[in-house]
DODREN-853096 format. One record per residue: residue in one letter; y, x, z of N, C-alpha, C, O in turn. Coordinates in Angstrom, 3 decimals. Example, Ala and Ser with C-alpha at 12.3 -4.5 7.8 and 13.67 -1.06 7.14 Angstrom:
% DODREN-853096
{resn A&nnorth -5.690&neast 13.190&nup 7.800&canorth -4.500&caeast 12.300&caup 7.800&cnorth -3.300&ceast 13.200&cup 7.800&onorth -3.319&oeast 14.236&oup 8.465}
{resn S&nnorth -2.250&neast 12.850&nup 7.080&canorth -1.060&caeast 13.670&caup 7.140&cnorth 0.030&ceast 12.900&cup 7.870&onorth 1.138&oeast 13.409&oup 8.039}
This chain:
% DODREN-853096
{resn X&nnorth 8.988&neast -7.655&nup 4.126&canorth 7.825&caeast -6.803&caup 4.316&cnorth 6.662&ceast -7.633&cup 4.855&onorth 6.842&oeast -8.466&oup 5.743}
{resn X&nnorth 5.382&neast -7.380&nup 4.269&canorth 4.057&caeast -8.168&caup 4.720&cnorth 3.746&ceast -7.535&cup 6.074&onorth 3.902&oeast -6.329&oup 6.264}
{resn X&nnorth 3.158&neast -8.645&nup 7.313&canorth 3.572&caeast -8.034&caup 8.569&cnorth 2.100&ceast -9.150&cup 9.173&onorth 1.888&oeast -10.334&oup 9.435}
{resn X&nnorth 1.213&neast -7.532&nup 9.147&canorth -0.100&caeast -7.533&caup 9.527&cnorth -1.164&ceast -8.043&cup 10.429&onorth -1.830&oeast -7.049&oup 10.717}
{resn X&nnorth -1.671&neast -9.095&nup 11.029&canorth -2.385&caeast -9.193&caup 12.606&cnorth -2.975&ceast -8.106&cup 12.646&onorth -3.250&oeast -7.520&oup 11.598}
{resn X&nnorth -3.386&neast -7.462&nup 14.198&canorth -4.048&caeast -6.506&caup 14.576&cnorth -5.276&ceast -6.498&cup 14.233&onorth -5.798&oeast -5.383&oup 14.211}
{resn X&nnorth -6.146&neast -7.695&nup 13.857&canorth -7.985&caeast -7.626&caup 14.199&cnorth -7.594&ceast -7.246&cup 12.152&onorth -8.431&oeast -6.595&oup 11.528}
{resn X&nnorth -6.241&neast -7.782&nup 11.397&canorth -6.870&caeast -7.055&caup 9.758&cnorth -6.643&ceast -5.692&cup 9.909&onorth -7.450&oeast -4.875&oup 9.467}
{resn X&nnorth -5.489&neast -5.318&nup 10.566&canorth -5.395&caeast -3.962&caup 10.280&cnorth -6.482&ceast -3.187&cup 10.690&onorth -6.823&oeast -2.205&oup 10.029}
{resn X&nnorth -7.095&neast -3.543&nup 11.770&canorth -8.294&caeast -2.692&caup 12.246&cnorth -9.331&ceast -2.951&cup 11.168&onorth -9.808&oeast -1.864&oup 10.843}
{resn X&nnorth -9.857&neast -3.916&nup 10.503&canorth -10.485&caeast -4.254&caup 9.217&cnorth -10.140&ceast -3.168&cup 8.243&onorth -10.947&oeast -2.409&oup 7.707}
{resn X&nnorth -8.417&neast -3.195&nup 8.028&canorth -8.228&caeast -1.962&caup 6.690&cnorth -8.315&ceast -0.718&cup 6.892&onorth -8.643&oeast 0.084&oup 6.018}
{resn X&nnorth -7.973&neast -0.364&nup 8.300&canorth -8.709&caeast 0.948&caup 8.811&cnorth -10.044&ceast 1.258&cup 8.892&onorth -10.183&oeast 2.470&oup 9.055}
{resn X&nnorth -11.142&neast 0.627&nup 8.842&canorth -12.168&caeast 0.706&caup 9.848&cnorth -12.426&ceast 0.941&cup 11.103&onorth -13.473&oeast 1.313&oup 11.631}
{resn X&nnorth -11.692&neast 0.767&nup 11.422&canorth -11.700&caeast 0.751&caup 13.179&cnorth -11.771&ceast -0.705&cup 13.763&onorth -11.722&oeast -1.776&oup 13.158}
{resn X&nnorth -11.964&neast -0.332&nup 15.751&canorth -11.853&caeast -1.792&caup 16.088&cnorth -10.794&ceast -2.053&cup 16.105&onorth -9.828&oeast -1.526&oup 15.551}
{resn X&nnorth -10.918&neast -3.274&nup 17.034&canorth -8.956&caeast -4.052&caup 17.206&cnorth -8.702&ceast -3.060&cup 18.397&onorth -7.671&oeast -2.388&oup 18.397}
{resn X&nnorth -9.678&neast -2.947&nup 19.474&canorth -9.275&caeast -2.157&caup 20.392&cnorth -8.842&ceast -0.838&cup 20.178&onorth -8.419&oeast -0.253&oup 21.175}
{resn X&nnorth -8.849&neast -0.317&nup 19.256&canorth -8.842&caeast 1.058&caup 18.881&cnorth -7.039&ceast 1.088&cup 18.329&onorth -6.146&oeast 1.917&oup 18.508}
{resn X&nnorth -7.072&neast 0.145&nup 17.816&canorth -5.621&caeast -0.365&caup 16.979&cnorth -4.198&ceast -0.630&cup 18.316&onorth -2.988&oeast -0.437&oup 18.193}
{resn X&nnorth -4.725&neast -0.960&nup 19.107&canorth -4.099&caeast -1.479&caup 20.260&cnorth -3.852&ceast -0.383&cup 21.596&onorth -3.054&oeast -0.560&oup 22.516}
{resn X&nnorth -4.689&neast 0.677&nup 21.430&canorth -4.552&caeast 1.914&caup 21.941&cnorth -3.690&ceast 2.390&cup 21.170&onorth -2.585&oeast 2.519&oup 21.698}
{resn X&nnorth -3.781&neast 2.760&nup 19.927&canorth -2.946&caeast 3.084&caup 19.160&cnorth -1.613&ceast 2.707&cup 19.177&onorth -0.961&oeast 3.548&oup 18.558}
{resn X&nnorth -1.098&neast 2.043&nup 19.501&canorth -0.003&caeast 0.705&caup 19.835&cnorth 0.466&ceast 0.994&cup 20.955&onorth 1.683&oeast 1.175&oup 20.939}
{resn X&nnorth -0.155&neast 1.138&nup 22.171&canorth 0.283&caeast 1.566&caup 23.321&cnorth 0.728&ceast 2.750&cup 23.715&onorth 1.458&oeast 2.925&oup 24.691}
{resn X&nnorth 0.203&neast 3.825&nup 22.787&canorth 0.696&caeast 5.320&caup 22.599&cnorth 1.702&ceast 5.210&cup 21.520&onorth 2.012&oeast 6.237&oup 20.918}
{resn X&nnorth 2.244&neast 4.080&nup 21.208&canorth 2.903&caeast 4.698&caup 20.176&cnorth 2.871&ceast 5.336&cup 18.912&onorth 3.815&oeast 5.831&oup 18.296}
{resn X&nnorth 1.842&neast 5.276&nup 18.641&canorth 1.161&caeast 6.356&caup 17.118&cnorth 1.858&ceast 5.086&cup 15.859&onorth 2.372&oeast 5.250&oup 14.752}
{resn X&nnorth 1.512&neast 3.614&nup 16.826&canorth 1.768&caeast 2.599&caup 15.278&cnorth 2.607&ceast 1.644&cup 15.880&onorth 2.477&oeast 0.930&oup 16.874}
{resn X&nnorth 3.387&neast 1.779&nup 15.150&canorth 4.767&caeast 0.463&caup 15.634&cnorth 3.860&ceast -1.103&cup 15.395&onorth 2.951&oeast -1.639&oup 14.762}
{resn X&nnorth 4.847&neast -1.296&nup 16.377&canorth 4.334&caeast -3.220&caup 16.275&cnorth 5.616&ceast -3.637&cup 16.834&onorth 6.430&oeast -3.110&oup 17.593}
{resn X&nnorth 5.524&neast -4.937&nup 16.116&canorth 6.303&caeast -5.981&caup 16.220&cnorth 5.937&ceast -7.660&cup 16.635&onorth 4.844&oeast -7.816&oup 16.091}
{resn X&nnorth 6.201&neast -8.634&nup 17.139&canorth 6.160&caeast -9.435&caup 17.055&cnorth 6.697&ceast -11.170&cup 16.377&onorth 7.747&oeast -11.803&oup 16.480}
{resn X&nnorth 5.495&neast -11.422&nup 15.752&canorth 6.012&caeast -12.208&caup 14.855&cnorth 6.236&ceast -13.932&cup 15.115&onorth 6.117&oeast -14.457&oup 16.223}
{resn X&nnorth 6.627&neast -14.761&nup 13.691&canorth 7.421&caeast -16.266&caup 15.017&cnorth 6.393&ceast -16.723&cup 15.460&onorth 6.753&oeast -17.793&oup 15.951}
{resn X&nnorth 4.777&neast -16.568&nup 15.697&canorth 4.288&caeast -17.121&caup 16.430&cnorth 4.053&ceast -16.508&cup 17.870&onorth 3.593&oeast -17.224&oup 18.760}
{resn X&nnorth 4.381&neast -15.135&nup 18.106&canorth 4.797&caeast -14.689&caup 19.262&cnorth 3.588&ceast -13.652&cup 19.045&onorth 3.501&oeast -12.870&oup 19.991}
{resn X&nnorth 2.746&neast -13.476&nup 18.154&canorth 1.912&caeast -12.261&caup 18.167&cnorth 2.037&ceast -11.146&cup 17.707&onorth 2.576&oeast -11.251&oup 16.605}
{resn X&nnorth 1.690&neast -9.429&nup 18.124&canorth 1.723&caeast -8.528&caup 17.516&cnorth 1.425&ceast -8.299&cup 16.188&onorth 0.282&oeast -8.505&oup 15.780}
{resn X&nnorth 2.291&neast -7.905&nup 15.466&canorth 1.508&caeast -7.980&caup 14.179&cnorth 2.060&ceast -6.275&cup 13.577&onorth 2.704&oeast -5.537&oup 14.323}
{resn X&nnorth 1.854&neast -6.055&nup 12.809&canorth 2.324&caeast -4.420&caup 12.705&cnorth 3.048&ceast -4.524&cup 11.117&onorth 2.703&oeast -5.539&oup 10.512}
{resn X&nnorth 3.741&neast -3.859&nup 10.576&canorth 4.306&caeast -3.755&caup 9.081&cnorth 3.515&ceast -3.477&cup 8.355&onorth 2.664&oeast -2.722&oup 8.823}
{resn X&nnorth 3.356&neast -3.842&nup 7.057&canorth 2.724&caeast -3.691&caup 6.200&cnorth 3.212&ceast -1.914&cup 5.502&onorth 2.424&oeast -1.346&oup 4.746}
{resn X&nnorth 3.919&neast -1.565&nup 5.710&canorth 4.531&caeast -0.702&caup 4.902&cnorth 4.271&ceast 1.079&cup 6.045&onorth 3.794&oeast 2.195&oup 5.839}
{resn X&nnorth 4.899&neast 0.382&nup 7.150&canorth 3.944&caeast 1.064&caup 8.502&cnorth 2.403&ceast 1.344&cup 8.460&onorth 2.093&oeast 2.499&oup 8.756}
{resn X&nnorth 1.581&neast 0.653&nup 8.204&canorth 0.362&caeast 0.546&caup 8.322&cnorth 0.117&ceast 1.361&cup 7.093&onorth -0.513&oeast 2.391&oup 7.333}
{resn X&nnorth 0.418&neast 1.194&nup 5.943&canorth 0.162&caeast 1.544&caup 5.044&cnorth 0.297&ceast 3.439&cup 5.091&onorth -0.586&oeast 4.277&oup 4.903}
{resn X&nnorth 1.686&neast 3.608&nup 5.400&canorth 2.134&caeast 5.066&caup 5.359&cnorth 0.607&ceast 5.675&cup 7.071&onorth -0.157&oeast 6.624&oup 7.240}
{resn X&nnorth 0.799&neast 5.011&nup 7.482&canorth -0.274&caeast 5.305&caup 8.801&cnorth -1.725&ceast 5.875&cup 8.468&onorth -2.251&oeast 6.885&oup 8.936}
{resn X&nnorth -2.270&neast 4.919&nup 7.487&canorth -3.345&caeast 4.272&caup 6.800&cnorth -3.844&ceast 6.179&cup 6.044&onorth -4.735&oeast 6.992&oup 6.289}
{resn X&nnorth -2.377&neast 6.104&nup 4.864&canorth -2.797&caeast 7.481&caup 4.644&cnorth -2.602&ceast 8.598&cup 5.460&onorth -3.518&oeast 9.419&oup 5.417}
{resn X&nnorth -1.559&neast 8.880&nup 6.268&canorth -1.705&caeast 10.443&caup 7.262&cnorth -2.935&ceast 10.492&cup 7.972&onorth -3.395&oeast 11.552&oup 8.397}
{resn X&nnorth -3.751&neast 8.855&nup 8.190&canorth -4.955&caeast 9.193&caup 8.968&cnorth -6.290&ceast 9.201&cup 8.468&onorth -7.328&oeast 9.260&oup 9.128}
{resn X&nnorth -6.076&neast 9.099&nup 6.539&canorth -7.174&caeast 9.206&caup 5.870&cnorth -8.392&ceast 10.363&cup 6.288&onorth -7.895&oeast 11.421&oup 6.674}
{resn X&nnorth -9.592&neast 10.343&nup 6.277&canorth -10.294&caeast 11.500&caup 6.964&cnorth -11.274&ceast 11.072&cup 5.733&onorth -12.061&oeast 10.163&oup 5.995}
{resn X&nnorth -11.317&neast 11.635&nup 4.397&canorth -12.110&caeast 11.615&caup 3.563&cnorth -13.533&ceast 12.808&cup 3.963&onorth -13.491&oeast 13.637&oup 4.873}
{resn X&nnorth -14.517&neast 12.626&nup 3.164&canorth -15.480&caeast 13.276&caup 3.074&cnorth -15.125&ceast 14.777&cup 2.737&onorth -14.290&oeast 14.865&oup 1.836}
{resn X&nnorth -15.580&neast 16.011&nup 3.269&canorth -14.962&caeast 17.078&caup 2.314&cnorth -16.012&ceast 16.904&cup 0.903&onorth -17.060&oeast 16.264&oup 1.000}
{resn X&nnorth -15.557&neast 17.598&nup -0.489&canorth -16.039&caeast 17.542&caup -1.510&cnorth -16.932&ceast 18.831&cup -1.757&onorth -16.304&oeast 19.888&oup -1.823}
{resn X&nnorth -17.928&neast 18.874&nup -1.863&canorth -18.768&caeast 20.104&caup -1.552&cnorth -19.179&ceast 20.718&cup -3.093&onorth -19.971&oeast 21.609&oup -3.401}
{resn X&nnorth -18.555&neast 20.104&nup -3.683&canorth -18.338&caeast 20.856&caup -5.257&cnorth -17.625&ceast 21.870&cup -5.426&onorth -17.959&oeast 22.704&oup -6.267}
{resn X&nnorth -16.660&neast 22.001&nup -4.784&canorth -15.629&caeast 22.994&caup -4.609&cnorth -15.329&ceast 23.504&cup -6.269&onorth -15.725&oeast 24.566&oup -6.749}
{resn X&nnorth -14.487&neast 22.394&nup -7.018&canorth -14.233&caeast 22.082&caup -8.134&cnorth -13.014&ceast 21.375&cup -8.401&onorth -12.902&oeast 20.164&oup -8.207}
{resn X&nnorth -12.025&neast 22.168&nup -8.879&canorth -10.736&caeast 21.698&caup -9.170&cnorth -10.901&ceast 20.494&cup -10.433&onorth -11.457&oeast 20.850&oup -11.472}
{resn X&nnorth -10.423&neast 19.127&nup -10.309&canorth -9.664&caeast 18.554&caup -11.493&cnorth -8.932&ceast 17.727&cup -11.521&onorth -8.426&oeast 17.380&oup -10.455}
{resn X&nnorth -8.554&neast 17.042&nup -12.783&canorth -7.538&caeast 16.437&caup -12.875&cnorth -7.483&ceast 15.006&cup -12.215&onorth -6.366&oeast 14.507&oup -12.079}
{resn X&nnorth -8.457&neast 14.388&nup -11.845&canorth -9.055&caeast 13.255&caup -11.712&cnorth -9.009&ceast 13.077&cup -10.175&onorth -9.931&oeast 13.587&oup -9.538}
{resn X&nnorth -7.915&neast 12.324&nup -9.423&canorth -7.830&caeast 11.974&caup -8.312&cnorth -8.559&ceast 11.402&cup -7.131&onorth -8.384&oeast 11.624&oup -5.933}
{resn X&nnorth -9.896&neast 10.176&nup -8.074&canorth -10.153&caeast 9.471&caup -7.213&cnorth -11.761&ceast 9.979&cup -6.976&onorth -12.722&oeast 9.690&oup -7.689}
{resn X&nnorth -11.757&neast 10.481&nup -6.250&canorth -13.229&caeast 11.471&caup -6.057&cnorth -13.711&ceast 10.804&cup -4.360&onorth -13.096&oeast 10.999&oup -3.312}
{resn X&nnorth -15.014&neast 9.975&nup -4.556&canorth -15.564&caeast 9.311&caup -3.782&cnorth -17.188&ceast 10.552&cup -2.778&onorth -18.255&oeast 10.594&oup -3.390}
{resn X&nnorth -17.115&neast 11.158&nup -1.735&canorth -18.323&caeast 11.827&caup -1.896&cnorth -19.383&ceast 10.670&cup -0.828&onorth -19.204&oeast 9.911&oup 0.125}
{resn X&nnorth -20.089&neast 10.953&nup -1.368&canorth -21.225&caeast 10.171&caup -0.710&cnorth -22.810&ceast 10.193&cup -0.670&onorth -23.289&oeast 11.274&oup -1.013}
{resn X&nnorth -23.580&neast 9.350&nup -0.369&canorth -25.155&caeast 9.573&caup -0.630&cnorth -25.478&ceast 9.032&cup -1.356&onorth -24.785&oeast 8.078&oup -1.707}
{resn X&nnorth -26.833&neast 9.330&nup -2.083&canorth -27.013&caeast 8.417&caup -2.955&cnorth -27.878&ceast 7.458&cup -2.922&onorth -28.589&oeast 7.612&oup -3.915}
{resn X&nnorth -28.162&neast 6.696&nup -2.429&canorth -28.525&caeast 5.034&caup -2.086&cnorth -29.484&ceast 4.793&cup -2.655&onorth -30.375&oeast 4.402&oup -1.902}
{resn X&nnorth -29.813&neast 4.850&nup -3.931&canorth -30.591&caeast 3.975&caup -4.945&cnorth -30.529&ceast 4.616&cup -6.563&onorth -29.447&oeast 4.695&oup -7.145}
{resn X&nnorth -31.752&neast 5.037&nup -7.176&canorth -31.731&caeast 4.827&caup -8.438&cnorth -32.721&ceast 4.324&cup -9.506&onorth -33.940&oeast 4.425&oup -9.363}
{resn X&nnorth -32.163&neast 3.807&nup -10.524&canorth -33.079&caeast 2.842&caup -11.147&cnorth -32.910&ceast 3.370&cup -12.417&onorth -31.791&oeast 3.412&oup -12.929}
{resn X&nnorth -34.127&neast 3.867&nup -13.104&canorth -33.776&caeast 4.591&caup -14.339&cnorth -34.790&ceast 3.657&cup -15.721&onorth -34.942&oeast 2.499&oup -15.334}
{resn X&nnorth -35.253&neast 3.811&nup -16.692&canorth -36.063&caeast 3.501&caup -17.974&cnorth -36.138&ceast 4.874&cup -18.410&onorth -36.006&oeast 5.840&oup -17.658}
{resn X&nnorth -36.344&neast 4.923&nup -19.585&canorth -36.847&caeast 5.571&caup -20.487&cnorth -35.581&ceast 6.347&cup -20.862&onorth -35.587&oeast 7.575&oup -20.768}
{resn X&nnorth -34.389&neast 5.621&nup -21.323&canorth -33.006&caeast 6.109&caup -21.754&cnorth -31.600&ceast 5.954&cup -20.527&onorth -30.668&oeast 6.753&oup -20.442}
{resn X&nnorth -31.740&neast 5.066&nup -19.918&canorth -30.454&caeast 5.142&caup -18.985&cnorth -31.123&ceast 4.994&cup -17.070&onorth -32.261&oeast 5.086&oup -16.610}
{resn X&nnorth -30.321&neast 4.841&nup -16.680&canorth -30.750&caeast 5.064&caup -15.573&cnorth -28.792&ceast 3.993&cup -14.514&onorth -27.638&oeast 3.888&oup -14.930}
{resn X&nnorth -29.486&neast 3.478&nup -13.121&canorth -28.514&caeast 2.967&caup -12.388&cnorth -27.858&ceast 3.918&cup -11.477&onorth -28.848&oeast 4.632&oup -11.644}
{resn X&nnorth -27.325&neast 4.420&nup -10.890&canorth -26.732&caeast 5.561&caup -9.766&cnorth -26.114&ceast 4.649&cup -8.928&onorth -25.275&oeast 3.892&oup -9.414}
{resn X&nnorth -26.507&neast 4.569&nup -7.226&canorth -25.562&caeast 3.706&caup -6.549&cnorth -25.558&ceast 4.660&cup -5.506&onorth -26.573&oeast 5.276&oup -5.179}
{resn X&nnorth -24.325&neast 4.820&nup -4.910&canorth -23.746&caeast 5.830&caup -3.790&cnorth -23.541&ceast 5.001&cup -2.790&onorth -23.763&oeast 3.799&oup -2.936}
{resn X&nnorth -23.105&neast 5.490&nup -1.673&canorth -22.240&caeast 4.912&caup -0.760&cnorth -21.462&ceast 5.510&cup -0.065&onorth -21.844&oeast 6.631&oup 0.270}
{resn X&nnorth -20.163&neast 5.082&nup 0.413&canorth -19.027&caeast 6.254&caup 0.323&cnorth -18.432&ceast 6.025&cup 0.902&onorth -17.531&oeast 5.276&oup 0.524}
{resn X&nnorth -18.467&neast 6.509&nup 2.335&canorth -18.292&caeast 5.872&caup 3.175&cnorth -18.324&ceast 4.195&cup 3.103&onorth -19.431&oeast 3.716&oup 2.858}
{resn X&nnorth -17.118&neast 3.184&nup 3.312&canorth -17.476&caeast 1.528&caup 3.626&cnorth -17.668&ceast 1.489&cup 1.935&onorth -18.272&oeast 0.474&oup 1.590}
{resn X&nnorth -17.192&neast 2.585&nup 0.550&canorth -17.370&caeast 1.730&caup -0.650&cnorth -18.762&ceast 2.249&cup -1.087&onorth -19.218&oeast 3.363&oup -0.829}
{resn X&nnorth -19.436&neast 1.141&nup -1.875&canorth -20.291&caeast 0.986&caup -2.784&cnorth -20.133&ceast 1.499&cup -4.045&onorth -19.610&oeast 0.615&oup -4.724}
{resn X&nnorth -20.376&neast 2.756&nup -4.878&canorth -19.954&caeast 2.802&caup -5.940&cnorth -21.415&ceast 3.287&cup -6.840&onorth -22.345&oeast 4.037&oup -6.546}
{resn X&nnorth -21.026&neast 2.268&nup -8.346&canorth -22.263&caeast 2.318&caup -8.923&cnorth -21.977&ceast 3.087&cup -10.181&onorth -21.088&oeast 2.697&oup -10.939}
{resn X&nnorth -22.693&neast 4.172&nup -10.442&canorth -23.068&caeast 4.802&caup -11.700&cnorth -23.859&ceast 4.295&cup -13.006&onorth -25.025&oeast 3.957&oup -12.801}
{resn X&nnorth -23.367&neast 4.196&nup -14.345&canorth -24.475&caeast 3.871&caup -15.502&cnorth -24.135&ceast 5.269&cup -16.186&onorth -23.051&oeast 5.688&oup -16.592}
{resn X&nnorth -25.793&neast 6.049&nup -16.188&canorth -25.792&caeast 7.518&caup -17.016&cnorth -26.830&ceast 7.344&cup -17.787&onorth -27.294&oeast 6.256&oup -18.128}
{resn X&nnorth -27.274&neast 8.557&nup -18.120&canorth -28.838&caeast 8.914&caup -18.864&cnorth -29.685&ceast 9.088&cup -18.126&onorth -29.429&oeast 9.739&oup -17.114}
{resn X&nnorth -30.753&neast 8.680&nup -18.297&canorth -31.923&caeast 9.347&caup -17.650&cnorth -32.097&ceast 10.732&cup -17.454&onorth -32.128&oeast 11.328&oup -16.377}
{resn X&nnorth -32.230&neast 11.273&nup -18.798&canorth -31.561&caeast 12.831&caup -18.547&cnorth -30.866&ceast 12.921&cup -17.284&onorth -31.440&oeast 13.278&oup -16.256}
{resn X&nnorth -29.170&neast 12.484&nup -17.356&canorth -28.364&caeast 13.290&caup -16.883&cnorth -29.122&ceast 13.307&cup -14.847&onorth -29.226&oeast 14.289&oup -14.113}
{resn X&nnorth -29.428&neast 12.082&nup -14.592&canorth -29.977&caeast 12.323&caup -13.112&cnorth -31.128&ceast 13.026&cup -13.071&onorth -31.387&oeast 13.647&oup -12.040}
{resn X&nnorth -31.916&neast 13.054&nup -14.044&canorth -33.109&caeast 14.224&caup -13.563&cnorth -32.032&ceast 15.989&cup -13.785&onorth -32.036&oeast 16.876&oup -12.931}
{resn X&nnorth -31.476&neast 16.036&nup -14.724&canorth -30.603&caeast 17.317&caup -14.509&cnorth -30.077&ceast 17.545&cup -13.599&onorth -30.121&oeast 18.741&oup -13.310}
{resn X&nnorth -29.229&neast 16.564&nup -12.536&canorth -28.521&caeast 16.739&caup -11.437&cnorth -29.557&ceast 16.417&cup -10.218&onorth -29.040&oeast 16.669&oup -9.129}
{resn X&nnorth -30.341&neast 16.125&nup -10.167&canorth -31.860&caeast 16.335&caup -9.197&cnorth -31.436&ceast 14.996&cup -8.487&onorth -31.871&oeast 15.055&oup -7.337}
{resn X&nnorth -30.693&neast 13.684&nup -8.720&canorth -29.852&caeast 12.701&caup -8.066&cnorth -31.295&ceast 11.707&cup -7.639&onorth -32.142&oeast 11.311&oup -8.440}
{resn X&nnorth -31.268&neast 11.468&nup -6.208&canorth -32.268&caeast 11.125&caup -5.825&cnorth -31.691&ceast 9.873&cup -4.159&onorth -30.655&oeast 9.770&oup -3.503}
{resn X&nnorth -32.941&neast 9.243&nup -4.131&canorth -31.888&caeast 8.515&caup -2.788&cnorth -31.912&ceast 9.544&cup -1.651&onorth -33.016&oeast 10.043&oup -1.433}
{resn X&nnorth -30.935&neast 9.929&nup -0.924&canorth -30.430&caeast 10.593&caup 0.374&cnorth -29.982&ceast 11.705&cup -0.384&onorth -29.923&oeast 12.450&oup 0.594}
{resn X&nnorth -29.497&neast 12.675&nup -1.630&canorth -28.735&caeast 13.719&caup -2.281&cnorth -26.989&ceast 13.041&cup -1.918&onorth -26.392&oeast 11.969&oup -1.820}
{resn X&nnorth -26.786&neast 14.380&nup -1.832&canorth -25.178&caeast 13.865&caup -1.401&cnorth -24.932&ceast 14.062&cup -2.797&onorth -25.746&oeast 14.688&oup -3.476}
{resn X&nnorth -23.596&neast 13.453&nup -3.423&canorth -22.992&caeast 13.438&caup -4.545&cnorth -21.516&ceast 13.002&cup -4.679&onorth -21.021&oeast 12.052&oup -4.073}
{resn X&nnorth -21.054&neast 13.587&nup -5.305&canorth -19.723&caeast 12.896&caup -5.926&cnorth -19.387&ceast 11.762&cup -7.175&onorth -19.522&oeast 12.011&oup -8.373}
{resn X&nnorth -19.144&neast 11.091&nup -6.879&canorth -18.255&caeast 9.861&caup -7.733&cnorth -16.969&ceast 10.190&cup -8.353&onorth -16.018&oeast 9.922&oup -7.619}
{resn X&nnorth -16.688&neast 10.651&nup -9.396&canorth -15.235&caeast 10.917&caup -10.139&cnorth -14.962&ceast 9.607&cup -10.925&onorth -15.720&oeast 9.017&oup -11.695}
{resn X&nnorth -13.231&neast 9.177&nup -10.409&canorth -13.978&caeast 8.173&caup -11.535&cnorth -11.959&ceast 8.273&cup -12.147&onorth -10.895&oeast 8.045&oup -11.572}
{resn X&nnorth -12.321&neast 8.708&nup -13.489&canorth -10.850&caeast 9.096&caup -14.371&cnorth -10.638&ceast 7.486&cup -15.387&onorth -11.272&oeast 7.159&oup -16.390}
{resn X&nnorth -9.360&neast 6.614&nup -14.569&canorth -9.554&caeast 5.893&caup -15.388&cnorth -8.295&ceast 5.494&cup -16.461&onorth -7.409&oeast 6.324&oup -16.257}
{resn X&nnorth -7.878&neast 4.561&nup -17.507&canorth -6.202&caeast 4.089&caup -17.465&cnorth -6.595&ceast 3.284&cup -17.304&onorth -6.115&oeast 2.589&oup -18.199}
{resn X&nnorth -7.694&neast 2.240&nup -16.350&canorth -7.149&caeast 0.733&caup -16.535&cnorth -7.837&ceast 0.345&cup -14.831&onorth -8.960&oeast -0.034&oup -14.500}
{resn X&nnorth -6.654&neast 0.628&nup -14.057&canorth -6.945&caeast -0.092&caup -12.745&cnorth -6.539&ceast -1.498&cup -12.540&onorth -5.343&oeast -1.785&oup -12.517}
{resn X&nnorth -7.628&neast -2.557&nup -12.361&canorth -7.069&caeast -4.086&caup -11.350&cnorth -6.622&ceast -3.948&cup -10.334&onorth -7.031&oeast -3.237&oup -9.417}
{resn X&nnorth -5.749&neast -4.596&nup -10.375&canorth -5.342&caeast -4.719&caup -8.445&cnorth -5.072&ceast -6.144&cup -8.620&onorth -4.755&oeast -6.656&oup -9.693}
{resn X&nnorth -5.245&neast -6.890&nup -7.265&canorth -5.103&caeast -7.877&caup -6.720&cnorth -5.103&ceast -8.296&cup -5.641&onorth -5.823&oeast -7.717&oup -4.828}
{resn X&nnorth -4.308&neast -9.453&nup -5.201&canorth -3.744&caeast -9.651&caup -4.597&cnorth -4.498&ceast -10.989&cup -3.754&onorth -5.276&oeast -11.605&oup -4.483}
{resn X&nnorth -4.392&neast -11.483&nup -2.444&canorth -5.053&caeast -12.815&caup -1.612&cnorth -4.530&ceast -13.936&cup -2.396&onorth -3.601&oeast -13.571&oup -3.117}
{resn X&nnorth -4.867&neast -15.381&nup -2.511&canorth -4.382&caeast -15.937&caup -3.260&cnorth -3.182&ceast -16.810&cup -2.430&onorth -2.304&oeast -17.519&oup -2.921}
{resn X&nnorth -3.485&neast -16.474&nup -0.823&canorth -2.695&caeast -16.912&caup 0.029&cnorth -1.743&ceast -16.428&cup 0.395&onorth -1.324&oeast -17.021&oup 1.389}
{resn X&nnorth -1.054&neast -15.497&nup 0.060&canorth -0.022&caeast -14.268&caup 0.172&cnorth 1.361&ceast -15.204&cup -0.451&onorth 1.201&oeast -15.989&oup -1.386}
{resn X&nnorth 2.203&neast -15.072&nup -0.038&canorth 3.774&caeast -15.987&caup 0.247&cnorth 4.356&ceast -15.188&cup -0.953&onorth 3.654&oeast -14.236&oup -1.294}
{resn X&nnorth 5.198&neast -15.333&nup -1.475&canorth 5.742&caeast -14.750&caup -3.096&cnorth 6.723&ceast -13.960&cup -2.297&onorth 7.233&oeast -14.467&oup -1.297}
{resn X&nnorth 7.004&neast -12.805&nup -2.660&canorth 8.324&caeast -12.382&caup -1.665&cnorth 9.580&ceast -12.942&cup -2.264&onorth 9.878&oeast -13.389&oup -3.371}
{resn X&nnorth 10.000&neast -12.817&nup -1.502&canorth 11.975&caeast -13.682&caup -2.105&cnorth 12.738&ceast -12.174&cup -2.459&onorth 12.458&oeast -11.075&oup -1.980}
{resn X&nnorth 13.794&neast -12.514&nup -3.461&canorth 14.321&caeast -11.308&caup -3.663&cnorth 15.931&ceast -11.481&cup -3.622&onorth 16.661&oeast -10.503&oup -3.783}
């Protein structure tokens, strides 16, 4: 199991380290110590943690669908022409950028400071990985 320092996990949370370490002392998040003698927490721990303490935006669409990954946020910036237009949100710590119609943001009144939603339905997610990460043994 990948087995975390405290100052990343507070990084993958958004929180501080101090906040992580309270956490730790109450007990909310297991820690362990690793062979260099520092706290470090489980990867698999952190992770299951990570989501029970997700505190997303509520979605003010109040709109059922199929499409899981629904970002709500403000809208930052837009840069339009004649035919398309840029959409950039921010969502909570992510950045997420829209390419629509010109149309479609003057229809949705999408302007900088409009709250909005980001849907984004895909089949082709990257994931990746540090390039420094140890191969696990099996």
């Amino acid at each position: 199991m990948p087995k975390i320092r405290i100052r990343d996990a507070a990084q993958f949370l958004s929180v501080s380290d101090d906040t992580v370490r309270r956490w730790i002392e109450a007990g909310t998040l297991p820690v362990e110590t690793d062979a260099s003698n520092r706290k470090v927490v489980d990867g698999r721990a952190l992770a299951e943690f990570a989501r029970e303490h997700a505190n997303p935006v509520a979605d003010p669409s109040r709109v059922d669908r199929s499409a899981r990954n629904r970002f709500v946020g403000l809208v930052t910036e837009v840069i339009t022409d004649t035919v398309m237009a840029q959409v950039e949100l921010q969502c909570g710590p992510f950045r997420v950028v829209s390419l629509m119609s010109s149309e479609a943001v003057g229809e949705l009144g999408l302007e900088p400071g409009s709250v909005a939603v980001a849907v984004v339905k895909a089949t082709t997610v990257i994931v990746e990985t540090p390039s420094d990460r140890k191969p696990q043994e099996s």
